[in-house]
N, C-alpha and C positions, 0 to 999 in steps of 0.2 A: 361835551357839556351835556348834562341832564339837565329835564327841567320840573319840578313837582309842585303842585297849590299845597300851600301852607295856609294854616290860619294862628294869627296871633292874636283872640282878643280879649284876652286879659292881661294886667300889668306881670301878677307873676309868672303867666306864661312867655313875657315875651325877654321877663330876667331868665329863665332855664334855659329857653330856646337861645340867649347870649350864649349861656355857660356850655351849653350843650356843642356848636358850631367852633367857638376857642377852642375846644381840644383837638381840632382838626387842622392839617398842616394847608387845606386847601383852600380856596380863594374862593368865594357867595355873592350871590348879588342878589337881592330882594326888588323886584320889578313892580309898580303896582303904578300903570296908566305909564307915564311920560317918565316917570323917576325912577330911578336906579339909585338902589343905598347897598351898601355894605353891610352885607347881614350880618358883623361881627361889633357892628355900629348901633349900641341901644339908642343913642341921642338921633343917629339918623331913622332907626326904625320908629321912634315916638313921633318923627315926622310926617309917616304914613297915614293912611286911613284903615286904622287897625281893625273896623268892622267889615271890612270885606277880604275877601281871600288875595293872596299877595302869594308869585311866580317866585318860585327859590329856582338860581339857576347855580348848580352846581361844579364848578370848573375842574374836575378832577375826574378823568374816564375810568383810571384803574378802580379808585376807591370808593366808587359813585353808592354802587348798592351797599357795601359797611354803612357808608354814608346816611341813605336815607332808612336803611334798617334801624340806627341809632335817633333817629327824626322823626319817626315812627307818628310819636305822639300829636306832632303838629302835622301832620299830613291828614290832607283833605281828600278821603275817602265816595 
């Protein structure tokens, strides 16, 4: 498992970042304080608190860096 700070905080970023995550065969989890959502889950990520930076953990070893290379956009630098 990898793990990288993303930021989602705009609406339409956090519809690309849906679309973007679905074409991936592997399993996400959006971490921010106590909660764990399904980062393939818009209704659970609108649950978050999208103004602060939110832990993408990504469950896939082989395909981690394709992964966050394509993610590129939302990674918090």
């Amino acid at each position: 498992m990898k793990t990288v700070k993303i930021s989602l905080n705009t609406i339409d970023k956090v519809k690309a970042f849906v679309n973007d995550v679905t074409k991936f065969n592997s399993d996400f989890d959006l971490v921010s304080g106590r909660y764990v959502i399904d980062a393939k889950s818009i209704m659970g990520i609108f649950s978050l608190d999208l103004s602060k930076d939110i832990d993408l953990n990504i469950h896939d070893d082989d395909s981690a860096d394709e992964i966050i290379s394509a993610l590129d956009a939302y990674i918090v630098k």
